[in-house]
C-alpha positions as CSV (number, residue, x, y, z in Angstrom):
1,X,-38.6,150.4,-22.2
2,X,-42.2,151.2,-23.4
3,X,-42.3,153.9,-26.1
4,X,-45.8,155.1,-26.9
5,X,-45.4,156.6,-30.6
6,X,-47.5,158.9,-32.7
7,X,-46.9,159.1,-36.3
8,X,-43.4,157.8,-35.7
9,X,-42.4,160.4,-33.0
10,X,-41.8,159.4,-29.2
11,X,-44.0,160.8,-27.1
12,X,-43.7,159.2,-23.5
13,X,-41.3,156.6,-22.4
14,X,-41.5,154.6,-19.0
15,X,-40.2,151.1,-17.9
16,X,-42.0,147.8,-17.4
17,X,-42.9,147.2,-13.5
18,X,-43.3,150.8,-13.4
19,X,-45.9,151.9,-10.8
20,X,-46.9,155.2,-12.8
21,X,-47.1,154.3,-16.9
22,X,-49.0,157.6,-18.3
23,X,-52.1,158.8,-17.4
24,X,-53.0,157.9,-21.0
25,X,-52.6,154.1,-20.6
26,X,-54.4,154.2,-17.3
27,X,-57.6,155.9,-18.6
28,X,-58.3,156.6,-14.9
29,X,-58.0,153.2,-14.2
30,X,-56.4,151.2,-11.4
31,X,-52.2,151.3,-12.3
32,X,-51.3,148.1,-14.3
33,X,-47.7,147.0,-14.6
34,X,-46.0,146.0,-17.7
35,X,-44.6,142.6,-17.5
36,X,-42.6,142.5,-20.8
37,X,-39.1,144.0,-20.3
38,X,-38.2,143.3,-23.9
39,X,-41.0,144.3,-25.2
40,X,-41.4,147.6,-27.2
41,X,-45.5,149.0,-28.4
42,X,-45.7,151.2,-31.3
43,X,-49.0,152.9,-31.1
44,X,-49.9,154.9,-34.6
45,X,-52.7,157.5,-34.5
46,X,-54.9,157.1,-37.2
47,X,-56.2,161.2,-38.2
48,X,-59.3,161.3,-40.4
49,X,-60.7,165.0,-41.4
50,X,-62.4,166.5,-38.1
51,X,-61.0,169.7,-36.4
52,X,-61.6,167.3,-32.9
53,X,-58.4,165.6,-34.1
54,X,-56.2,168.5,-34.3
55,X,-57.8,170.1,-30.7
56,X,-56.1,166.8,-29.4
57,X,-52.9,166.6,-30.8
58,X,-49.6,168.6,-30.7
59,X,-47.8,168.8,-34.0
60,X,-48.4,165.3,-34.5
61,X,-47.9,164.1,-31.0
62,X,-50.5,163.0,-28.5
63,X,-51.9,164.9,-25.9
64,X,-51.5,163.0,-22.6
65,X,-54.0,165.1,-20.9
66,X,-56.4,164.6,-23.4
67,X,-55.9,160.8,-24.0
68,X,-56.7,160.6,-20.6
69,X,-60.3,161.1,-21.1
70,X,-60.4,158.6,-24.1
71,X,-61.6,154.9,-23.3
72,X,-59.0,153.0,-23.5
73,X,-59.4,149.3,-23.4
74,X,-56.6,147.1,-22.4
75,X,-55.5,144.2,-24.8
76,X,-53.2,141.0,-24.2
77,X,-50.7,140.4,-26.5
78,X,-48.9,137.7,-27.6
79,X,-45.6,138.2,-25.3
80,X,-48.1,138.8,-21.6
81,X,-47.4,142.5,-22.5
82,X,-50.4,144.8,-21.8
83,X,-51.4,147.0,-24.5
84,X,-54.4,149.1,-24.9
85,X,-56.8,150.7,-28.0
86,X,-59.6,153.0,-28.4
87,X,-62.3,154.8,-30.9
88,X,-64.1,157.6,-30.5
89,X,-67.5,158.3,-33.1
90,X,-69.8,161.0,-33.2
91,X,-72.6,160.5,-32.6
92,X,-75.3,160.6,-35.1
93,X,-72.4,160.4,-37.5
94,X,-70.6,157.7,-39.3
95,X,-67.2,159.9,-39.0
96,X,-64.9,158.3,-37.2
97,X,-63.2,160.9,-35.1
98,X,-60.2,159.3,-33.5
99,X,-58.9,155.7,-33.4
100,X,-55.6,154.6,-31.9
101,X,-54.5,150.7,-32.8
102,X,-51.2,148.6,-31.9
103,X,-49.6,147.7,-35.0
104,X,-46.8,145.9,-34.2
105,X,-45.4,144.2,-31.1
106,X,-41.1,144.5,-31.6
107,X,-38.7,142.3,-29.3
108,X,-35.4,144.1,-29.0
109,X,-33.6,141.3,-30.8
110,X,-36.0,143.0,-34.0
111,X,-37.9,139.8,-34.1
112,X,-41.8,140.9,-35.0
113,X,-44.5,139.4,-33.9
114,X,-47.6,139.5,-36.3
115,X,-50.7,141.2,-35.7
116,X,-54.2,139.3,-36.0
117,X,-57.1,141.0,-37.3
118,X,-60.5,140.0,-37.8
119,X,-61.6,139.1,-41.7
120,X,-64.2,137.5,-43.5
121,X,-62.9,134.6,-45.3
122,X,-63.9,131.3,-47.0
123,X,-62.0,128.1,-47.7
124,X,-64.6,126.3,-50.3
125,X,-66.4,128.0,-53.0
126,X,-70.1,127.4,-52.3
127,X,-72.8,129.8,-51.6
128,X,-72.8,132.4,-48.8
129,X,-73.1,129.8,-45.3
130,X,-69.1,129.1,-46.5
131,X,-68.5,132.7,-45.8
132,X,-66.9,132.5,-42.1
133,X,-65.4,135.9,-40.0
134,X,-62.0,134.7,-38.8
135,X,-60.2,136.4,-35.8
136,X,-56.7,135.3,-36.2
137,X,-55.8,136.5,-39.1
138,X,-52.3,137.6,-40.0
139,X,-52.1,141.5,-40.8
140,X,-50.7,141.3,-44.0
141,X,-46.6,142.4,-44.9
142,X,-47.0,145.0,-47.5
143,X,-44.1,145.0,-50.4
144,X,-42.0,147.9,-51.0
145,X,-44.5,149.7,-53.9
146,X,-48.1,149.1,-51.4
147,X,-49.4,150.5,-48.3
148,X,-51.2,148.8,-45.3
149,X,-54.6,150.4,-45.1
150,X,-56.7,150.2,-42.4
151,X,-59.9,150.0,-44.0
152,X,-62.8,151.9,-42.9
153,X,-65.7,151.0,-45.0
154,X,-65.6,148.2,-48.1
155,X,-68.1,147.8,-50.8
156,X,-69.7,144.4,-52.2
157,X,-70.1,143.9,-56.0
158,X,-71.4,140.9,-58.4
159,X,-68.6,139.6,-58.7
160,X,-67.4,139.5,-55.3
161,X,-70.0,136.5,-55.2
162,X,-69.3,134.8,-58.5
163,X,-66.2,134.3,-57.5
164,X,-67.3,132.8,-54.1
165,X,-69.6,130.4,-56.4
166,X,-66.7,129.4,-58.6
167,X,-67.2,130.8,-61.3
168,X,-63.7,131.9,-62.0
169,X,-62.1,128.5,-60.1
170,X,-59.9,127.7,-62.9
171,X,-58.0,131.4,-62.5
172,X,-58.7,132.0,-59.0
173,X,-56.2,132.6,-56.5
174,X,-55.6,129.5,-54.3
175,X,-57.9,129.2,-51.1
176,X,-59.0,130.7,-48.6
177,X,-59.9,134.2,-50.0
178,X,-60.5,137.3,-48.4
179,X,-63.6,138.7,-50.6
180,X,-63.5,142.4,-51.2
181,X,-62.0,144.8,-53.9
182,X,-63.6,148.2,-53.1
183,X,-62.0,150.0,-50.2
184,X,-62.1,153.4,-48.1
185,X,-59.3,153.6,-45.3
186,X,-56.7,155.4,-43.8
187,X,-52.8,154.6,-44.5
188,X,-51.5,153.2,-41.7
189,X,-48.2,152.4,-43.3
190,X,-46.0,152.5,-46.9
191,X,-43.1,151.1,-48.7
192,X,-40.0,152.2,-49.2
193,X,-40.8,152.7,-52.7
194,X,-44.4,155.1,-52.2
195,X,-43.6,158.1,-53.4
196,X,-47.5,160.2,-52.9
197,X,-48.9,158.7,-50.4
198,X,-48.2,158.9,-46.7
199,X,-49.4,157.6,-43.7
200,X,-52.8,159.1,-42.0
201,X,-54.1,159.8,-46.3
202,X,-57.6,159.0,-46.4
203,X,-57.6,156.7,-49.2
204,X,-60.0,155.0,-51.6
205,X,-59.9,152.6,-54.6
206,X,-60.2,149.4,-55.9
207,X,-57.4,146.7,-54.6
208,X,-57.6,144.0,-57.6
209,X,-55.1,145.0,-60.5
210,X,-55.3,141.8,-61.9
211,X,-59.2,141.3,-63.0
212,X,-60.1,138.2,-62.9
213,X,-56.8,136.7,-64.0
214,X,-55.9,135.3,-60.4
215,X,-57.8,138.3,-58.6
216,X,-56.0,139.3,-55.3
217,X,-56.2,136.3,-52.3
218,X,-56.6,139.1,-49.8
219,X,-59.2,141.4,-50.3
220,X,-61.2,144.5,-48.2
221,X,-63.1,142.7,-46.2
222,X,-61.3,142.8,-43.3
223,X,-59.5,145.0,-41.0
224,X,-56.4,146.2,-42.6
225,X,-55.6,145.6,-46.7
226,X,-52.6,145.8,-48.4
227,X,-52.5,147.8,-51.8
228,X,-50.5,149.0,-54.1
229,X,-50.3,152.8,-54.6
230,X,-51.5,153.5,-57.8
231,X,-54.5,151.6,-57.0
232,X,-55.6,154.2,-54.6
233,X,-56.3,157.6,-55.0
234,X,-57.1,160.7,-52.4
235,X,-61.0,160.2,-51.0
236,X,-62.4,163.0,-52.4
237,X,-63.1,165.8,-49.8
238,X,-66.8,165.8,-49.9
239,X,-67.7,162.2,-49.5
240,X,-67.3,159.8,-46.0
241,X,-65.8,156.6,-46.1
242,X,-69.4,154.8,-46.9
243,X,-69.4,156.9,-50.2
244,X,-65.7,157.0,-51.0
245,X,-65.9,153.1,-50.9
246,X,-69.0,152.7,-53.1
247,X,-67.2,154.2,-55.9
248,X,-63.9,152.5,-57.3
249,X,-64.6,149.1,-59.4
250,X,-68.0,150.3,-60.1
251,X,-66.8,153.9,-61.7
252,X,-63.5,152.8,-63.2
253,X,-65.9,150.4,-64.9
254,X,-68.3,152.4,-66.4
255,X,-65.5,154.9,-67.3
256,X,-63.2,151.9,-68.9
257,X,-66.2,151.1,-70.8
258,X,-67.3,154.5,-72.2
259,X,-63.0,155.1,-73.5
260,X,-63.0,152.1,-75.0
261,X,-66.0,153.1,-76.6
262,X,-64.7,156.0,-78.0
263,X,-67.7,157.8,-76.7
264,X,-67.7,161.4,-76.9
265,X,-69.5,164.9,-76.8
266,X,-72.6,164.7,-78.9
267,X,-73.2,160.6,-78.8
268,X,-76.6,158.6,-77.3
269,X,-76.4,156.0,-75.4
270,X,-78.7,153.4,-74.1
271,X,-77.5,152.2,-70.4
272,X,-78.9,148.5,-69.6
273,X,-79.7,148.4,-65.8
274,X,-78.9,152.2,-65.1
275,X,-80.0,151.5,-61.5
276,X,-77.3,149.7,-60.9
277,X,-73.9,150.5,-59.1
278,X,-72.0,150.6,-62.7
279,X,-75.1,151.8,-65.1
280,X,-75.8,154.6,-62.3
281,X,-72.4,155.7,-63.0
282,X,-72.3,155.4,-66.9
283,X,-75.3,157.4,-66.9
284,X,-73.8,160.3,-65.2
285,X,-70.2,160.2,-67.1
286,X,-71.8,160.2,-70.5
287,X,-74.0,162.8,-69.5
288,X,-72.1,165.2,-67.4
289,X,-68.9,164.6,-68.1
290,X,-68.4,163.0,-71.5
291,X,-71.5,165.4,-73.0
292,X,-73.8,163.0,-74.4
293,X,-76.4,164.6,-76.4
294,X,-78.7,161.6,-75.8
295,X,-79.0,159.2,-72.5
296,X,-81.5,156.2,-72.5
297,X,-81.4,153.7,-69.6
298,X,-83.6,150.7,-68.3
299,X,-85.0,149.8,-65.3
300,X,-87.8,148.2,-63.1
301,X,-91.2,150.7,-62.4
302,X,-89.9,152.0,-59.6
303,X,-86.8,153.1,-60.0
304,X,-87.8,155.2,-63.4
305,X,-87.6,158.2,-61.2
306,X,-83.8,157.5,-60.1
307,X,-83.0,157.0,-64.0
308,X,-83.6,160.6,-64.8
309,X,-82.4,162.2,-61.7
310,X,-79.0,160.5,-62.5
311,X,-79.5,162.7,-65.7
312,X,-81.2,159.9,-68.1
313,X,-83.5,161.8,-70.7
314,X,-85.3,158.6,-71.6
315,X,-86.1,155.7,-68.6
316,X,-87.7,152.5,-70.1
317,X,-89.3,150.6,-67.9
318,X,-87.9,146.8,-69.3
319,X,-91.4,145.0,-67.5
320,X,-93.4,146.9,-70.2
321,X,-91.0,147.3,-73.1
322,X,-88.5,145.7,-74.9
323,X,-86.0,148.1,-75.4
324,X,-84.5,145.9,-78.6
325,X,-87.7,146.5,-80.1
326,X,-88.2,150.1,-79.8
327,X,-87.3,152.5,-83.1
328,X,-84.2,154.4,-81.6
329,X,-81.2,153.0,-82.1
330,X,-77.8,154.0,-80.5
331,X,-74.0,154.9,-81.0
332,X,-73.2,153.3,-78.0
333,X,-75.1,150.5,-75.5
334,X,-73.4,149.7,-72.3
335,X,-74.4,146.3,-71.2
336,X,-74.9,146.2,-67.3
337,X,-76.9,144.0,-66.7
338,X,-76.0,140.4,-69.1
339,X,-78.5,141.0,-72.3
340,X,-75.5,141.1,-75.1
341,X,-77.1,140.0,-77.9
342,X,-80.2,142.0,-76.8
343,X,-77.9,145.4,-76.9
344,X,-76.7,144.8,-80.3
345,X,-80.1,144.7,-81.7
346,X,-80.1,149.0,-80.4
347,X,-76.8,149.7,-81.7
348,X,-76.7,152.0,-85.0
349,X,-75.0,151.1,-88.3
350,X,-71.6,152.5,-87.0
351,X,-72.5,151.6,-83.4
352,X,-71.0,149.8,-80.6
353,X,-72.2,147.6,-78.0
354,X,-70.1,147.3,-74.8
355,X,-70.6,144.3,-72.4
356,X,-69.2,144.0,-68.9
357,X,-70.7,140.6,-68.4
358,X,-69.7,138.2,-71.0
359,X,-68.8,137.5,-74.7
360,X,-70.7,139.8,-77.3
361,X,-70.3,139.3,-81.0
362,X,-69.1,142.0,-83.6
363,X,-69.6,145.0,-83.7
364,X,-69.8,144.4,-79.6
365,X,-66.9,144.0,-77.7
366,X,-66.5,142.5,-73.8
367,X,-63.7,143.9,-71.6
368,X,-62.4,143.2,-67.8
369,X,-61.6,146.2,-65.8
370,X,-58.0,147.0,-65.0
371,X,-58.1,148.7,-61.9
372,X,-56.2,152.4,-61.8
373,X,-56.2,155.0,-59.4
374,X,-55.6,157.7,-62.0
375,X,-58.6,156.9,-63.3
376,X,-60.1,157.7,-59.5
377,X,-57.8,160.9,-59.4
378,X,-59.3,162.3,-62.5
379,X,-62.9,162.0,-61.5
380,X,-62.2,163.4,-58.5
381,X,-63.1,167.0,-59.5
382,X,-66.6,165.7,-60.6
383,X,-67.2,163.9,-57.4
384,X,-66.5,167.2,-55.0
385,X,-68.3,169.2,-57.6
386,X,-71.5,167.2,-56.7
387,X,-71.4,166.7,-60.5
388,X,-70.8,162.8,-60.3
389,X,-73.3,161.8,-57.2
390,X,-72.9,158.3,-55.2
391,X,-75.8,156.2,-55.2
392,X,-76.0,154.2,-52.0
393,X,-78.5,151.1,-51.3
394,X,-81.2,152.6,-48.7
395,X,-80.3,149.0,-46.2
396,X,-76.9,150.4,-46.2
397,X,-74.4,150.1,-44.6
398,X,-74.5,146.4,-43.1
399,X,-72.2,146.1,-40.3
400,X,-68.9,144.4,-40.6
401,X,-70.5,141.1,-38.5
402,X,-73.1,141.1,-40.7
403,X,-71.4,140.4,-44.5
404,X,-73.3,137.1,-44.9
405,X,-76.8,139.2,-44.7
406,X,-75.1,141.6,-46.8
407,X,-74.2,139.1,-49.6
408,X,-77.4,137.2,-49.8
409,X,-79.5,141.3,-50.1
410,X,-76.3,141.8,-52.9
411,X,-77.6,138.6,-54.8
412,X,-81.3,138.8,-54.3
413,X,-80.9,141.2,-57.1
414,X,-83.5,144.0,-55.1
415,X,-80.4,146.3,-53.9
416,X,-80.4,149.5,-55.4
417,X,-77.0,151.2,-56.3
418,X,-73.7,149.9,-53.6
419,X,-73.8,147.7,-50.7
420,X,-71.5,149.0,-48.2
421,X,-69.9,147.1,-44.7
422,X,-69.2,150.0,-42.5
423,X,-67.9,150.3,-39.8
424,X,-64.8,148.1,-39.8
425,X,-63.7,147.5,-36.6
């Protein structure tokens, strides 16, 4: 018997060989028959926020007659059984409206058979031509504290291609890797231990809770992730998937870095590389949320203008000034960028220098980011209050078969603010 499932609730059942499976399956196409007897589909319907989904559902289960008009496509699975998917965009739009996916393929003896996704992976560290997409990769198991996300739209950072270079060999995880820590998604599946988090959440955060101590093996660049729930927070309701997954390592950074600070209401700050995916952010937490009564940044010529609509008060341009050299001197400078012993030189007499790059010397201190979704839970005001603003490279987002491009843009060092992959098939 095939059960077609929605959310976990039957909704049609018919036998294989039958002459008449629903409408739904047949997407007005010629009847096919089902040649696995033992075979049982679970189809989950992924809702993201549109009022389309809603027309087409009926307290949670799917409407045959409006399936019928979706365009299915019919998929071969492991056993000979015959399966089928489907997406739906709008156009014009990067919301996805609908998407229906087979997660898992269940003999009745309860052996599962696992899902392969597509995933960009590499088995060598090297520079980006080592990067190869994979399409037999094992959906991964999730453990009873994670859920599986299906992952929307992922965001590149720095370090996403140190690590590839080998930098961090000696810690790493073993080989191959999935790259990736930023994601935006939809729960597709939890533990038996999630407690706030339940499947169809449009979720965001930042997978690696580990830094760079043996970061995560299997990482957001691919098309399902598996994470543990306090990494993740609620996407915020404003922002799409390409924003929501711009945000998480880059913001729990700059945030991270401005606590351990101790920076507070009333402080300056010099930001160095404010046009960046983490200075763009430090800039607008001391300033709008934190109260800073002072914020300096650096930055190229042409991207002066971005400093101060972020809410800088002073943008030096670093190809015509030194900012080390200059008279003012601050109570806190965030280090961006890889200039420590530059930032102390602008730190006060009871200043601080913070460094997200490397070793600093006293009174600077360095720090690796320990990944929270409270922190991402917290901000979240800020972000739908249009207080906190996303800054998104103009060449994004790079498609999902297009990483490699996306990397080498990433580490020509010309991108300004995130590099997103969207969509993920």
């Amino acid at each position: 018997m095939l059960i077609f499932q929605s959310n976990g609730e039957d909704v049609q059942t018919f036998a294989a060989g039958d002459s008449s499976p629903p409408a739904a399956a047949n997407s007005g196409g010629a009847t096919e028959e089902f040649s696995d007897s033992k075979s049982q589909v679970v189809v989950s319907r992924l809702p993201l926020s549109s009022q389309k989904i809603e027309d087409i559902t009926n307290r949670g289960k799917l409407s045959t007659s409006a399936l019928h008009d979706l365009p299915y496509k019919r998929k071969k699975t492991r056993s000979g059984c015959r399966a089928f998917k489907t997406s739906m965009v709008t156009k014009g739009s990067h919301k996805l409206l609908k998407f229906f996916k087979i997660l898992t393929l269940v003999n009745q003896d309860n052996d599962k058979t696992a899902l392969q996704m597509k995933a960009w992976k590499y088995d060598e560290y090297g520079s980006v031509d080592v990067l190869k997409l994979a399409t037999d990769v094992a959906v991964p198991e999730i453990k009873d504290d994670q859920v599986l996300v299906k992952v929307v739209a992922a965001a590149l950072n720095p370090v996403d291609y140190k690590r590839r270079l080998g930098y961090f060999k000696a810690i790493d995880s073993p080989l191959p890797i999935i790259p990736g820590f930023d994601v935006a998604g939809v729960v597709v599946k939890v533990g038996s231990q999630v407690k706030g988090l339940k499947e169809g959440d449009e979720v965001y955060g930042d997978i690696n809770d580990k830094g760079l101590d043996g970061p995560t093996q299997f990482g957001t660049l691919a098309e399902y992730t598996a994470v543990e729930e306090r990494l993740l927070a609620l996407k915020p309701k404003n922002l799409d998937f390409i924003q929501a997954a711009a945000l998480p390592l880059a913001i729990e950074t700059a945030y991270e870095g401005l606590e351990r600070a101790k920076f507070s209401e009333g402080k300056t700050i010099l930001v160095l590389n404010g046009a960046g995916g983490v200075g763009s952010f430090i800039i607008q937490l001391a300033k709008h949320v934190y109260g800073a009564s002072k914020v300096a940044a650096t930055s190229s010529t042409g991207k002066l203008e971005l400093l101060k609509s972020l809410g800088a008060d002073v943008a030096i341009d670093y190809t015509k000034e030194n900012f080390e050299d200059l008279p003012d001197k601050y109570d806190v400078v965030y280090d961006a960028i890889g200039q420590p012993e530059k930032a102390l030189k602008a730190v006060n007499e009871t200043g601080v220098a913070v460094s997200i790059t490397g070793p600093i010397s006293p009174p600077g201190f360095s720090f690796l980011l320990t990944s929270d979704g409270s922190i991402l839970t917290k901000l979240n005001p800020y972000l739908e209050s249009g207080k906190i603003k996303v800054i998104i490279d103009p060449k994004s987002p790079f498609p999902f078969d297009k990483v490699n491009e996306a990397y080498a843009y990433l580490e020509s060092h010309r991108a300004t603010g995130k590099v997103v992959i969207y969509p993920i098939p």
